[in-house]
VOROVO-590683 format. One record per residue (C-alpha): x negated, y negated, z negated; residue number from 1. Coordinates in nm, 2 decimals, padded with zeros to 4 digits. Each point is the difference from the previous one (the first is absolute). Layout:
<atoms>
east X | north Y | up Z | seq NUM
...
</atoms>
This chain:
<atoms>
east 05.64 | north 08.41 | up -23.12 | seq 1
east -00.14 | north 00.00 | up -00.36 | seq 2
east 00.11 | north 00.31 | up -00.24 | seq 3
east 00.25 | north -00.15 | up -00.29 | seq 4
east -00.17 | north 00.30 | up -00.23 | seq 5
east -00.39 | north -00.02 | up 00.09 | seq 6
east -00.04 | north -00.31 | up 00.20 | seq 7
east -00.17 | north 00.19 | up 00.29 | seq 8
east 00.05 | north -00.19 | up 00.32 | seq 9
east 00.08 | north 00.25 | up 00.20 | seq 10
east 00.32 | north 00.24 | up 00.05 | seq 11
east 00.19 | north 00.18 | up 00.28 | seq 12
east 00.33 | north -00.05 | up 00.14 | seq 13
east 00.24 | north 00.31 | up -00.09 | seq 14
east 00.32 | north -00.12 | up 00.12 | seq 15
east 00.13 | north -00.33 | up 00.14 | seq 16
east 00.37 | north -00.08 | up 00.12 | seq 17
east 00.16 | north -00.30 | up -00.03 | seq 18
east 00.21 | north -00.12 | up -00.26 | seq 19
east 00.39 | north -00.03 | up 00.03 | seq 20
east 00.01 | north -00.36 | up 00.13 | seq 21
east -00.25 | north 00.07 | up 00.24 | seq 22
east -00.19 | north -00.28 | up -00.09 | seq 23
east -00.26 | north 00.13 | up -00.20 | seq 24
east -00.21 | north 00.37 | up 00.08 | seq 25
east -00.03 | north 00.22 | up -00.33 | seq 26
east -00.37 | north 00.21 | up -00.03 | seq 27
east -00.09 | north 00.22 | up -00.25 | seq 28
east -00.33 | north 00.07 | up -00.01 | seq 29
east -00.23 | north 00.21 | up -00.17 | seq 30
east -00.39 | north -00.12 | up -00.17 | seq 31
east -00.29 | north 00.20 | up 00.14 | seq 32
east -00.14 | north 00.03 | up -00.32 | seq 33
east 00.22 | north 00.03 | up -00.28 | seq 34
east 00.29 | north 00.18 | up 00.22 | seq 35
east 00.30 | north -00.23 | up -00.20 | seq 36
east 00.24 | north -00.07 | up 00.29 | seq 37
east 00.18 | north -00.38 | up 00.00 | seq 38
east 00.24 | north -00.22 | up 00.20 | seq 39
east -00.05 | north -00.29 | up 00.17 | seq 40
east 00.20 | north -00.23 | up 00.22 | seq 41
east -00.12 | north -00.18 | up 00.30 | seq 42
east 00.22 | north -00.30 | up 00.13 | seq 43
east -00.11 | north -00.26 | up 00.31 | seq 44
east -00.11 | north -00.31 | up -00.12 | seq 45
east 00.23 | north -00.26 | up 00.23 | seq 46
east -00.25 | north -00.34 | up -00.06 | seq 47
east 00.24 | north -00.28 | up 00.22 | seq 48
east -00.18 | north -00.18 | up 00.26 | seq 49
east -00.01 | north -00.37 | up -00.11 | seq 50
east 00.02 | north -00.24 | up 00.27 | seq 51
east -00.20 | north -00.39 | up -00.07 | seq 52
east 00.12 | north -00.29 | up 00.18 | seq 53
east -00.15 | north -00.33 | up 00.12 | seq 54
east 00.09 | north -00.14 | up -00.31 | seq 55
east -00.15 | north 00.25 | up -00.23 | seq 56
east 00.34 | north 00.15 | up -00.11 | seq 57
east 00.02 | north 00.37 | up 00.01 | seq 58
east 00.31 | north 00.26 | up 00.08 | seq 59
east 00.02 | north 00.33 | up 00.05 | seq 60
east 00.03 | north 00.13 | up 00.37 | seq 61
east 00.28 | north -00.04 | up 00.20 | seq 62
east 00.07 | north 00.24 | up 00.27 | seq 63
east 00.30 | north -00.15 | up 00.13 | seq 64
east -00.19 | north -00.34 | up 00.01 | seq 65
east -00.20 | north 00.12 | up 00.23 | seq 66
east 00.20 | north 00.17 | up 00.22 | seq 67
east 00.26 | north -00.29 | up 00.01 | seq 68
east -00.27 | north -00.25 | up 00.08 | seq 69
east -00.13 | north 00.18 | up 00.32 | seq 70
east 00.40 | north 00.06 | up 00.02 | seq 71
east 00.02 | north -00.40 | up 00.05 | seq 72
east -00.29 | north 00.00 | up 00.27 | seq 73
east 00.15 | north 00.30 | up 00.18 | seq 74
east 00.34 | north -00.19 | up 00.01 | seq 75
east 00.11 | north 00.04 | up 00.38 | seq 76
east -00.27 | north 00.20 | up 00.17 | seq 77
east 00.05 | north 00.34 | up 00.08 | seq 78
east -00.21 | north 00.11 | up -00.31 | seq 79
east 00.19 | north 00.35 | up -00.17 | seq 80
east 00.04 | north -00.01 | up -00.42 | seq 81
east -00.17 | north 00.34 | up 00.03 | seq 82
east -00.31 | north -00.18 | up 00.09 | seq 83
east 00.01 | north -00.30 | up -00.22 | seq 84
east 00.05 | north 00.32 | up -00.30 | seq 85
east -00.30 | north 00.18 | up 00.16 | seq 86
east -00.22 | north -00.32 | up -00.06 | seq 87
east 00.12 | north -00.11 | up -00.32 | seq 88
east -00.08 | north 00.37 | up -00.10 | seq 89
east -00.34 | north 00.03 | up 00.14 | seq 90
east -00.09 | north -00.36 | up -00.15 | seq 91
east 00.14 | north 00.12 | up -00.37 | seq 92
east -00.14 | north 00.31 | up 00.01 | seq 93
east -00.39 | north -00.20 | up 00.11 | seq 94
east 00.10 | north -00.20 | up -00.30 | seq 95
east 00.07 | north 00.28 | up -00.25 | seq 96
east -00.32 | north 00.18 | up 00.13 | seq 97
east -00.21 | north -00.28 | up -00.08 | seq 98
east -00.16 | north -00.02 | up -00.37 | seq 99
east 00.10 | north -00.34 | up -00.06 | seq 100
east 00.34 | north -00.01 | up -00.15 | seq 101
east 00.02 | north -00.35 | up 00.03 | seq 102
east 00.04 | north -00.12 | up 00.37 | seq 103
east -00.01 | north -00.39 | up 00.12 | seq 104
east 00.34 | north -00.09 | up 00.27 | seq 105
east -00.28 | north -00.14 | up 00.24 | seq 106
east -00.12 | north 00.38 | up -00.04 | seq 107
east 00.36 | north 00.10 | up 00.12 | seq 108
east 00.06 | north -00.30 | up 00.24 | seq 109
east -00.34 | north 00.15 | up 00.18 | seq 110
east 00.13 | north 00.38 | up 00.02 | seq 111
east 00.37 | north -00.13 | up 00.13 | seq 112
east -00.23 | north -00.16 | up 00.30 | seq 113
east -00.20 | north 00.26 | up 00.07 | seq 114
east 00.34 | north 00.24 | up 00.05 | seq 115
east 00.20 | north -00.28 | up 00.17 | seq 116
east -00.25 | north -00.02 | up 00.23 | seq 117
east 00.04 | north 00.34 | up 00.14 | seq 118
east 00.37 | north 00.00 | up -00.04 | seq 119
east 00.09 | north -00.36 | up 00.18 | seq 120
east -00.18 | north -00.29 | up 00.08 | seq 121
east 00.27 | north -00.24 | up -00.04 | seq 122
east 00.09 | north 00.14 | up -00.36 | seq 123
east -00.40 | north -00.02 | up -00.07 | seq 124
east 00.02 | north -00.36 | up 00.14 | seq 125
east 00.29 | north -00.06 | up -00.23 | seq 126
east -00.12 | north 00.13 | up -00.34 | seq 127
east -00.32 | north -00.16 | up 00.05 | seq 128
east 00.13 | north -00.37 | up 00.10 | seq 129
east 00.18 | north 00.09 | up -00.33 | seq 130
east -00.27 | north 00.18 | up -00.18 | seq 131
east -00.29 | north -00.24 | up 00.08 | seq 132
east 00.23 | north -00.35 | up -00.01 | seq 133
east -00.09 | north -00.11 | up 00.31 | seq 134
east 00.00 | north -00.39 | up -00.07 | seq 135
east -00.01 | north -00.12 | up 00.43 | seq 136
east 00.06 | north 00.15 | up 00.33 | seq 137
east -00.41 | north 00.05 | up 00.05 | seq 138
east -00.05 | north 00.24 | up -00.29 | seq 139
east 00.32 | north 00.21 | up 00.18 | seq 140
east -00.14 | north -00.04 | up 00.30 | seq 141
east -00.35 | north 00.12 | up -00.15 | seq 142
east 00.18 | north 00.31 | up -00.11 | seq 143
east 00.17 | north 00.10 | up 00.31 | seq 144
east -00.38 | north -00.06 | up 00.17 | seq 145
east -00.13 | north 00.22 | up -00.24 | seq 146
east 00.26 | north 00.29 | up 00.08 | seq 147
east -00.05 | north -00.06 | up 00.37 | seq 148
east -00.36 | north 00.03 | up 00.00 | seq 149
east 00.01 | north 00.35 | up -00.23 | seq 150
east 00.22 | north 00.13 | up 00.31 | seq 151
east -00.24 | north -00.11 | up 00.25 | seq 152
</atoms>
């Protein structure tokens, strides 16, 4: 942190609490060479995740989106909220790790698979006949092939 009096880049941290709100963490610090003691406040930076669709329009990320579209795949197997929440978590929290902050829906559509998968088969078969607009009965059936030789 650069000194507001001599410029000098570097200082020391004296005190730090957080502010009344809670939002925001107070420091006072102190320059290592001219000894002049300041404030600063440090805040998180919240950048939204921004989500691109097939036609190139973008929205921010929807949480409940996601969960209420595996929701519609899970709809009569034995599949537990809980575990529809603990995938939707783990896929939003890949998504916020990532440096990009724009992400594609195919993106998305891939992840939601990839946890279906391992959840139910039928709900995987589902979201992807969905997902992947299966146009006949041979590119669904190519799909179930697919998931029967990965068991094998």
């Amino acid at each position: 942190m650069r000194c507001p009096y001599c410029s000098y880049e570097e200082s020391k941290v004296v005190d730090s609490r957080p502010t009344d709100e809670g939002e925001k963490i107070r420091r006072r610090r102190e320059c290592m060479t001219c000894q002049k003691r300041f404030t600063t406040y440090e805040i998180i930076e919240n950048v939204p995740l921004i989500v691109v669709k097939k036609d190139k329009s973008r929205e921010t990320f929807d949480r409940n989106k996601l969960i209420n579209g595996m929701w519609k795949s899970c709809e009569k197997r034995q599949v537990p909220l809980d575990v529809i929440e603990k995938a939707a978590d783990e896929i939003e929290n890949h998504l916020q790790n990532s440096i990009d902050r724009e992400v594609a829906t195919t993106h998305i559509g891939e992840l939601v698979m990839e946890k279906l998968k391992n959840i139910d088969e039928v709900a995987y078969v589902r979201f992807a006949s969905v997902y992947r607009q299966f146009k006949d009965i041979n590119t669904f059936m190519n799909e179930l092939e697919q998931l029967l030789n990965e068991r094998m």
